[in-house]
C-alpha positions as CSV (number, residue, x, y, z in Angstrom):
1,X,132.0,105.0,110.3
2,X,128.7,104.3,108.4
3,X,127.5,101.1,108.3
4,X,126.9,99.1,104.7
5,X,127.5,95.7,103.4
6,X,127.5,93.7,107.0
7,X,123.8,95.0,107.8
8,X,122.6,94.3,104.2
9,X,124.3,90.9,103.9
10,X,123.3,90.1,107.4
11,X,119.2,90.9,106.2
12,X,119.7,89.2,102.9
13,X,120.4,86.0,104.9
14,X,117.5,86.1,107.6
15,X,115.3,87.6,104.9
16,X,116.0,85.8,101.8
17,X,117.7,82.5,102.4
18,X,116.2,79.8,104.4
19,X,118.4,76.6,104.2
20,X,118.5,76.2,107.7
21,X,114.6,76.4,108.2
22,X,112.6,73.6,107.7
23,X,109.7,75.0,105.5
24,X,110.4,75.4,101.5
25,X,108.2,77.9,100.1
26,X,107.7,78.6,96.7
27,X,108.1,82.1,95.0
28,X,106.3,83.9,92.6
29,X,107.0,84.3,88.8
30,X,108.5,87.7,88.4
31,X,107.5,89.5,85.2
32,X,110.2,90.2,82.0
33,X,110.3,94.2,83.5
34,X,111.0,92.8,86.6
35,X,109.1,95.2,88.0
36,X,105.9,94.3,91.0
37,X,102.4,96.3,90.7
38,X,100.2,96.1,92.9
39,X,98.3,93.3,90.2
40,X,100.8,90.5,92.1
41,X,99.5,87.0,91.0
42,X,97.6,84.9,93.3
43,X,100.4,82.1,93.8
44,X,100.2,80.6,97.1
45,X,97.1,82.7,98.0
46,X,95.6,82.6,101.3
47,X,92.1,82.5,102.4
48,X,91.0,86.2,103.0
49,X,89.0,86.9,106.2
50,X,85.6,89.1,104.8
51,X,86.7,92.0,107.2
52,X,90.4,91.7,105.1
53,X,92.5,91.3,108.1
54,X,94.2,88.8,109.1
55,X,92.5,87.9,112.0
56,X,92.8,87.8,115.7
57,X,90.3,85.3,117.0
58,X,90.2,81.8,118.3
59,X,90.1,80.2,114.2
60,X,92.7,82.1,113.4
61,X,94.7,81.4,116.2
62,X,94.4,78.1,115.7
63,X,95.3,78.3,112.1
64,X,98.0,79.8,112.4
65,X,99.3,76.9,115.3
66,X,98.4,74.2,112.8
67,X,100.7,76.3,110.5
68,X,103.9,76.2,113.4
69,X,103.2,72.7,113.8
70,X,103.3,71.8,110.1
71,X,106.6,73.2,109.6
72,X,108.4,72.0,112.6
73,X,108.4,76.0,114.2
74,X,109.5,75.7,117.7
75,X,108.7,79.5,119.0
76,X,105.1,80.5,117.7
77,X,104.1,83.7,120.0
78,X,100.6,84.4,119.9
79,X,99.2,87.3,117.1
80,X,98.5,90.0,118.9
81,X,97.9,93.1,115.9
82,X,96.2,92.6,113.0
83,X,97.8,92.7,109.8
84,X,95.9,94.1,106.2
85,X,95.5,91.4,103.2
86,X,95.4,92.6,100.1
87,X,92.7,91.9,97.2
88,X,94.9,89.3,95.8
89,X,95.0,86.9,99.5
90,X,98.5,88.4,100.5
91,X,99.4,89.8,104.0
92,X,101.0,92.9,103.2
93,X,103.9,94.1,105.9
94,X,105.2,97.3,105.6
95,X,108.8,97.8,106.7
96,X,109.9,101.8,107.3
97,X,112.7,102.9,106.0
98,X,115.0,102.4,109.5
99,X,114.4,98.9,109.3
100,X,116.1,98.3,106.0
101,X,119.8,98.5,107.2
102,X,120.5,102.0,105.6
103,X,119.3,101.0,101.9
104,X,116.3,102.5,99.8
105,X,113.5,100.9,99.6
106,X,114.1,100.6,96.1
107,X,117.6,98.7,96.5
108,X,115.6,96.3,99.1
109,X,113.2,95.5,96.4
110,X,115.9,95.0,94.4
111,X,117.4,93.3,96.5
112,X,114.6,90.5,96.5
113,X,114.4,90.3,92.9
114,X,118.1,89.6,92.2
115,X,117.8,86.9,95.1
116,X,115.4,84.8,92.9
117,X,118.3,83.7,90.2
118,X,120.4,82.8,92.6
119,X,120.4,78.8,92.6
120,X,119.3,77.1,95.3
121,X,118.2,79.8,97.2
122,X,114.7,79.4,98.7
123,X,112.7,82.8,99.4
124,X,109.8,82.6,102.0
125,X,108.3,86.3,100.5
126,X,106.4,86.5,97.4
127,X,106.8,89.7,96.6
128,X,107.9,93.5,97.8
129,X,107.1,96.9,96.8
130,X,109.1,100.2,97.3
131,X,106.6,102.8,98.2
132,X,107.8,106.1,97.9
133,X,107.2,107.1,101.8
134,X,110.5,105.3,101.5
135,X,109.3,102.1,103.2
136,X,109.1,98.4,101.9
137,X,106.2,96.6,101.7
138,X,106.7,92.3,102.2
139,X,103.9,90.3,100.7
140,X,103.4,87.3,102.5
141,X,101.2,84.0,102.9
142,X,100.0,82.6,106.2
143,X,103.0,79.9,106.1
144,X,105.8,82.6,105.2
145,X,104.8,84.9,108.0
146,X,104.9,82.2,110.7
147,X,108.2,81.3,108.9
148,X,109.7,84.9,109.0
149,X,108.8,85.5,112.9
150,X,110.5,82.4,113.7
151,X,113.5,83.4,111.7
152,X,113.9,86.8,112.8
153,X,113.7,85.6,116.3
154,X,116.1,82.7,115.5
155,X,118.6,84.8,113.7
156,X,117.9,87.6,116.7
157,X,120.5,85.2,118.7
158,X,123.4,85.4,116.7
159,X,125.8,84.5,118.9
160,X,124.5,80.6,118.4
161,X,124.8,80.9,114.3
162,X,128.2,83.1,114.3
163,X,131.7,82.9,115.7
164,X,131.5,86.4,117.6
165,X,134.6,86.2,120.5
166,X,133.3,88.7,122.7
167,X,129.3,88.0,122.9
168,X,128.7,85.5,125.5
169,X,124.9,85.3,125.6
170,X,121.9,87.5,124.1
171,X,118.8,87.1,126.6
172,X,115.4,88.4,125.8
173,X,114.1,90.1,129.0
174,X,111.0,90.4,127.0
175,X,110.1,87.3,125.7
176,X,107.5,87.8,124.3
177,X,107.6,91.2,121.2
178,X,111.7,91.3,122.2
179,X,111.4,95.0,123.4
180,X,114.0,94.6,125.7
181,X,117.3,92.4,125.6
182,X,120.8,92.3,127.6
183,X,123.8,91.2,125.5
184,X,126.6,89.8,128.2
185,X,129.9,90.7,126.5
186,X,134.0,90.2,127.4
187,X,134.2,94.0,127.6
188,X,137.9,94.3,126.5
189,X,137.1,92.4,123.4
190,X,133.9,93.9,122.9
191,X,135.5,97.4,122.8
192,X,137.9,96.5,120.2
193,X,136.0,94.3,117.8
194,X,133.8,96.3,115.3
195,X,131.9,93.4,113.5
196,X,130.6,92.2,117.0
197,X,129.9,96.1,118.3
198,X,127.8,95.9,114.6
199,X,126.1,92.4,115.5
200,X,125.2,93.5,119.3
201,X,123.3,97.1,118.4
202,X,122.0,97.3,114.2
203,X,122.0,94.0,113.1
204,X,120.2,92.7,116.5
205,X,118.4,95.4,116.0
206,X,117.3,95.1,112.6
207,X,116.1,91.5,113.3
208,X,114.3,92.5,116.9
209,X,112.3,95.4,114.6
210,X,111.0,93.2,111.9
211,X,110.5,90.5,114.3
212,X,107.7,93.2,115.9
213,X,106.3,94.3,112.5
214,X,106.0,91.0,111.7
215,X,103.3,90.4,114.7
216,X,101.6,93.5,113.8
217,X,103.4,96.4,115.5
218,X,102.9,99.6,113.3
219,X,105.7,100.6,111.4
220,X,106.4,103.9,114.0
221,X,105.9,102.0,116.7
222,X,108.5,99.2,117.0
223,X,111.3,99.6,119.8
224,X,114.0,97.7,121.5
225,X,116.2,98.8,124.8
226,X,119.6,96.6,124.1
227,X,121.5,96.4,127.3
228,X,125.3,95.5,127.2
229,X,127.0,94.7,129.8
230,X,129.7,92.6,130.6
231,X,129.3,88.6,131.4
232,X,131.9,88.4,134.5
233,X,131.3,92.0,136.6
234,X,127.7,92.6,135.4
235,X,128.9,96.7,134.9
236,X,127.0,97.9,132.1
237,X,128.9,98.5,129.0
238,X,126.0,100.9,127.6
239,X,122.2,101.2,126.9
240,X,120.5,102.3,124.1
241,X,117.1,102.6,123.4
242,X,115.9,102.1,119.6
243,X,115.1,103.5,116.7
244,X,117.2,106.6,116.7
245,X,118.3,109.1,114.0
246,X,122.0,107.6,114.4
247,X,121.5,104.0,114.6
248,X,123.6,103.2,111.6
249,X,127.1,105.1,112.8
250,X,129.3,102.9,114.8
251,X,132.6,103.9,116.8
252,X,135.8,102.2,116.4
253,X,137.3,101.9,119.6
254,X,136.4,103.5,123.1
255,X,135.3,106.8,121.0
């Protein structure tokens, strides 16, 4: 069974929507075509580092802590990659295409620009780009990347936002990038209930994978072991070790 509208819907809301963050952003003023070039305005522009990155060193460090304190962040990891800015002051990070839930890069821009008439919604990205490699490319400012890690982690443990029966706890064994969790499960209910099956593998998934890029990881480099086992016996359920070419077909039942 292919996945569709659960992984999209469930991206839309860590990517998109960010009521239940503490940090409004502002978005920029899309164009009449609605189309982005790479000429994006300079609305909430950054200061650029002269060698363009953004910056791994002690002021930058610190920057980027004032940032987590300012808008009440409670899990700010350390920058560990470097991340390009572009001419006009935005960090630019590039999503590949097994990070966007099964849709082009094209419907994810899309995606994004539909978002913005929604009312009330609050969008901590300024911009993205389809590029025809098939990846996305997220513009950001200082703020919304601090933002976004801290909601892809947050949203990572969806068992604390979601009624899902059979997960009892997601722990990350790595706490640091998230390269390797364990999701203690009821296995009888786990084996019967698609949506959390769907929520414990992609969706996790999709969050964990962003949640790297988003510190830097290159886009062919990002992985995640997800261990499930279940929460009484401690007899694994299965592990699988991510990205692969099939990670958007799910099972019903034992198969």
């Amino acid at each position: 069974m292919k996945l569709s509208g659960i992984i999209v819907l469930c991206l839309l809301v860590a990517l998109l929507i960010v009521g239940c963050t503490p940090t409004e952003q502002s978005v920029l003023n899309v164009p009449e075509n609605s189309a982005y070039e790479n000429e994006v305005v300079g609305q909430n522009a950054v200061n650029v580092p002269e060698n363009g990155t953004y910056e791994n060193e002690a002021s930058g460090q610190n920057r980027a802590n004032n940032i987590c304190e300012e808008s009440g962040v409670t899990v700010c990891p350390l920058q560990t990659h470097k991340l390009p800015i572009n001419e006009d002051g935005f960090i630019e990070v590039i999503v590949p295409e097994n990070l966007l839930g099964g849709d082009s890069a094209e419907t994810f821009a899309q995606d994004f620009l539909d978002s913005l008439g929604r009312s009330g919604t609050r969008v901590p990205i300024t911009g993205v780009l389809a590029n025809t490699d098939g990846s996305a490319t997220m513009l950001l400012t200082e703020e919304q990347l601090v933002q976004n890690r801290h909601n892809m982690r947050n949203f990572a443990r969806a068992h604390e936002h979601h009624n899902l029966p059979s997960i009892k706890d997601i722990i990350f064994i790595d706490d640091e990038m998230l390269t390797e969790i364990t999701v203690l499960v009821d296995a009888g209910i786990f084996a019967q209930n698609l949506f959390d099956r769907t929520v414990s593998n992609v969706v996790l998934v999709m969050f964990v994978g962003q949640y790297q890029i988003l510190h830097g990881v290159a886009p062919d480099e990002w992985h995640v072991t997800i261990t499930v086992k279940d929460y009484e016996t401690g007899e694994i359920v299965s592990i699988t070790e991510f990205p692969h070419d099939d990670m958007f077909t799910i099972h019903i039942g034992n198969d």
